[in-house]
N, C-alpha and C positions, 0 to 999 in steps of 0.2 A: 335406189339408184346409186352407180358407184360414185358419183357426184356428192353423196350426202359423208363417205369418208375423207377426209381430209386428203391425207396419203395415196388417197386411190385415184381422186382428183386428177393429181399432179400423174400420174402416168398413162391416163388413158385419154384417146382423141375426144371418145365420145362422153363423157360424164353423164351422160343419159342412160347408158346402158345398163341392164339388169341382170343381175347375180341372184341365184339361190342360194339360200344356208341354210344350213340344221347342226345345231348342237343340242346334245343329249348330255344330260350328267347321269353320272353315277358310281360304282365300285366294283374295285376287281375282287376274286374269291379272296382276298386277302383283306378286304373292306380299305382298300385304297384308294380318297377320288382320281374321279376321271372325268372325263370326257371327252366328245366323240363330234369334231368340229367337219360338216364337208360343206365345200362351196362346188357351186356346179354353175357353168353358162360361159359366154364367150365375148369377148372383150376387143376391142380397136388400139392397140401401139402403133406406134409412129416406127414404121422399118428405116432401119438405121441403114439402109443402104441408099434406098431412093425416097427416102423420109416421106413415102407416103402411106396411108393408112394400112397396118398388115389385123387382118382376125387371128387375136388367139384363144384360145380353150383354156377355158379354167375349169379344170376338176379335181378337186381333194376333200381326201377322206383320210382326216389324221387322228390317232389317236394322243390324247392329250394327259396327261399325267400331272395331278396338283397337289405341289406340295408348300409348307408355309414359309419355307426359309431358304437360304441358299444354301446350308448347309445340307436341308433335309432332300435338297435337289441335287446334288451329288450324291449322297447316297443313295437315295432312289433310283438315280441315271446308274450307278455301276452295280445296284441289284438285279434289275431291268435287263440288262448289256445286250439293248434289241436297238438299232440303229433306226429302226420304224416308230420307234415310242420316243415322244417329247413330254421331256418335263419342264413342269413352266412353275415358277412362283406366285402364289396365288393368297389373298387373302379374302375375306369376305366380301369385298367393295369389287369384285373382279371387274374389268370392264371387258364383256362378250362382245361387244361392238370392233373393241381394238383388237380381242384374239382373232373376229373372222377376218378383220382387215390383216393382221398380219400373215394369215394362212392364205390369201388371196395373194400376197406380197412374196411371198417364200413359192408360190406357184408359177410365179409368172419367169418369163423367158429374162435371160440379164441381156441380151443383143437381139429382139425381135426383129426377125426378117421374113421378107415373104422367102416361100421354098424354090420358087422361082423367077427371082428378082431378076428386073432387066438390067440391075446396076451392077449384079453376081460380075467378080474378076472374068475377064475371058469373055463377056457376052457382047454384043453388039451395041450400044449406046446411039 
């Protein structure tokens, strides 16, 4: 439940609601880690027009690149120079809990509206 991430908590009507993940690790031909974060399913925001409940879609599928330092994450980011690939700083302790929560977070709309709000400029109130 998204109720059970702290962060996620805080932005969604329903904290009951139910997300899918899958992360996969592993290496690119170069023996680079990776991995491979998507979250799928659909979620209740508050529309910032007529503040009431709007459905959004959550679906990502990102790839993830782990490197140990912040140094080694810039130079990884400008080997890479794929605006599709994130590289994250990553140590043993990783916490996959916070990576899906942040990939769920970097998905979501920044002004959720419905696509036909009764509140939209111009419309009849």
């Amino acid at each position: 439940m998204v109720g059970d991430f702290e962060r996620l908590a805080q932005e969604f009507v329903n904290p009951e609601a139910m997300l899918q993940f899958r992360v996969c690790g592993g290496q690119d031909a170069r023996g680079r880690p990776q991995l491979r974060c998507s979250v799928k399913g659909s979620v209740e925001m508050q529309c910032q027009r007529c503040l009431q409940p709007v459905r959004v879609a959550v679906d990502s599928d990102r790839l993830l690149y782990l490197a140990a330092s912040e140094a080694e994450a810039d130079r990884l980011e400008t080997a890479l120079a794929d605006e599709d690939i994130e590289v994250i700083v990553a140590d043993l302790d990783l916490d996959l809990a916070g990576v899906v929560e942040d990939e769920v977070l970097l998905s979501l709309p920044i002004v959720p509206v419905h696509a036909n709000c009764s509140m939209a400029p111009g419309a009849d109130a």
